[in-house]
C-alpha positions as CSV (number, residue, x, y, z in Angstrom):
1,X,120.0,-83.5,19.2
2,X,123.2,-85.8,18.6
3,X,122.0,-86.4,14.6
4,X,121.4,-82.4,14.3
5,X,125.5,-82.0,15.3
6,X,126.6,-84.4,13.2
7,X,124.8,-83.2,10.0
8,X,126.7,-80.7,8.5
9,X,125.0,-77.4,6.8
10,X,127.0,-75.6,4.4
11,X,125.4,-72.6,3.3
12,X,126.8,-69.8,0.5
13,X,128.6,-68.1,3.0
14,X,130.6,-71.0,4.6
15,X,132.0,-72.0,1.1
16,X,132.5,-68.5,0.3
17,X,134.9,-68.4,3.9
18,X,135.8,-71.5,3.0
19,X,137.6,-70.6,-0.5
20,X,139.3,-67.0,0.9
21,X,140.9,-69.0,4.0
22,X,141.4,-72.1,1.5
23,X,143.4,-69.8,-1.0
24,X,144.8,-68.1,1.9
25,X,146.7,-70.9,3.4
26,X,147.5,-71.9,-0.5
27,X,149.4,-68.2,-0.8
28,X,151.1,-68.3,2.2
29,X,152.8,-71.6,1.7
30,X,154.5,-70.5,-2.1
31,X,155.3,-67.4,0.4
32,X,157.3,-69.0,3.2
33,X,159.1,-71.6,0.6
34,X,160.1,-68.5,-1.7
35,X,161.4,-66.5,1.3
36,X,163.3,-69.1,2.9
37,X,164.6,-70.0,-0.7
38,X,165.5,-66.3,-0.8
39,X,166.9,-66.7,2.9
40,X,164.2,-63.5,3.8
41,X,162.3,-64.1,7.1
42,X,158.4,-64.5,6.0
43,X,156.7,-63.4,9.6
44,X,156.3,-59.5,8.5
45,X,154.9,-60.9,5.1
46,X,153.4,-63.5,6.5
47,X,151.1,-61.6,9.0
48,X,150.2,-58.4,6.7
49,X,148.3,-61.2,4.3
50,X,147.1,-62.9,7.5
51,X,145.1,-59.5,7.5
52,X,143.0,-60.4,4.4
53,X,141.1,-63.2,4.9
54,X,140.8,-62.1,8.2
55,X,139.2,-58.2,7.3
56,X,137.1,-60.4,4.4
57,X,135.6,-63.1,6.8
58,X,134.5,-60.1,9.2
59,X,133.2,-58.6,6.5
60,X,131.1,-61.8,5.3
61,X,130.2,-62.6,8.6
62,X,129.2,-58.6,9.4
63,X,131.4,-58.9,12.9
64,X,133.3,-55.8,13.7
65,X,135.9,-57.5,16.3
66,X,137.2,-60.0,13.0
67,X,137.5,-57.1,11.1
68,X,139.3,-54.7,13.4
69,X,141.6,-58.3,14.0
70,X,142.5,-58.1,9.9
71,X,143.3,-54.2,10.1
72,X,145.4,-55.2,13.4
73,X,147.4,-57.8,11.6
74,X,147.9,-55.1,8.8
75,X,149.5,-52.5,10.7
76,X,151.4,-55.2,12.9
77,X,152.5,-56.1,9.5
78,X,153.5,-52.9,8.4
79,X,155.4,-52.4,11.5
80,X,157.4,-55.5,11.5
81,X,158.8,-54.4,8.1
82,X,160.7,-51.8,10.1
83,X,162.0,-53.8,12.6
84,X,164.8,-56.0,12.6
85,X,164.8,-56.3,16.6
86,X,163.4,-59.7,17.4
87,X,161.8,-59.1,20.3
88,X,159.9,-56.3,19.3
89,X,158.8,-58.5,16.2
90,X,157.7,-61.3,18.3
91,X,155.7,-59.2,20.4
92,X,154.2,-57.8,17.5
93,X,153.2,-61.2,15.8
94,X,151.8,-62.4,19.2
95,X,150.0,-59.4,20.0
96,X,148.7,-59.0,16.5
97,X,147.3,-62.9,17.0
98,X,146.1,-62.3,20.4
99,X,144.4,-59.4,19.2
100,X,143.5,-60.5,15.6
101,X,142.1,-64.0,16.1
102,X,142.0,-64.7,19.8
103,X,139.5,-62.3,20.9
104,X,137.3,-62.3,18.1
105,X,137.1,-66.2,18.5
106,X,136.3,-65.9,22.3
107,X,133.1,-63.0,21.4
108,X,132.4,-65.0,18.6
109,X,132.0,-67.9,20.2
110,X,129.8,-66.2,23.3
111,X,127.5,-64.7,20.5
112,X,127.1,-68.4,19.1
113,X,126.5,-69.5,22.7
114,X,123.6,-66.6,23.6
115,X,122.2,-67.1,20.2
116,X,121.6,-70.9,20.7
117,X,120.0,-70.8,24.2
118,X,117.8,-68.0,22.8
């Protein structure tokens, strides 16, 4: 049991996830250095691309709470661009993450956990 943890699998679909969250992070660094260079606040930019590789690893993965979380960051980020009021966009960006990653995680992780004790 403690060799079968340690060996690591990687099937088409991992690497595939892998590469979209790889060129993901990748994108939104050049992001946030070119809008602080520009002195424009990235969070608004920042979370409507968070909604990508978010919709496209639900999509892989064929869970319906991860892709719902990448259409939530979308229109979280669509709404932050017309809102200067910083407490409306924090709420926003937390919900959206709540909402976005948080949750899917927690039913991912329970569908992991009922699927190994099957």
């Amino acid at each position: 049991m403690r060799e079968g943890k340690k060996e690591q699998v990687a099937n088409p679909m991992d690497r595939i996830i892998g590469w979209v969250w790889a060129t993901f992070v990748i994108t939104m660094i050049i992001m946030i250095v070119c809008s602080v260079k520009n002195g424009i606040d990235p969070g608004a930019n920042i979370t409507l691309l968070t909604g990508l590789p978010t919709f496209l690893t639900g999509q892989i993965m064929r869970f319906r709470p991860l892709i719902l979380g990448g259409i939530l960051f979308w229109v979280a980020g669509i709404a932050m661009q017309f809102t200067q009021d910083a407490a409306i966009l924090v709420g926003l960006y937390c919900g959206a993450m709540l909402l976005g990653y948080i949750v899917p995680g927690v039913l991912l992780k329970r569908q992991e956990d009922v699927l190994r004790t099957a």
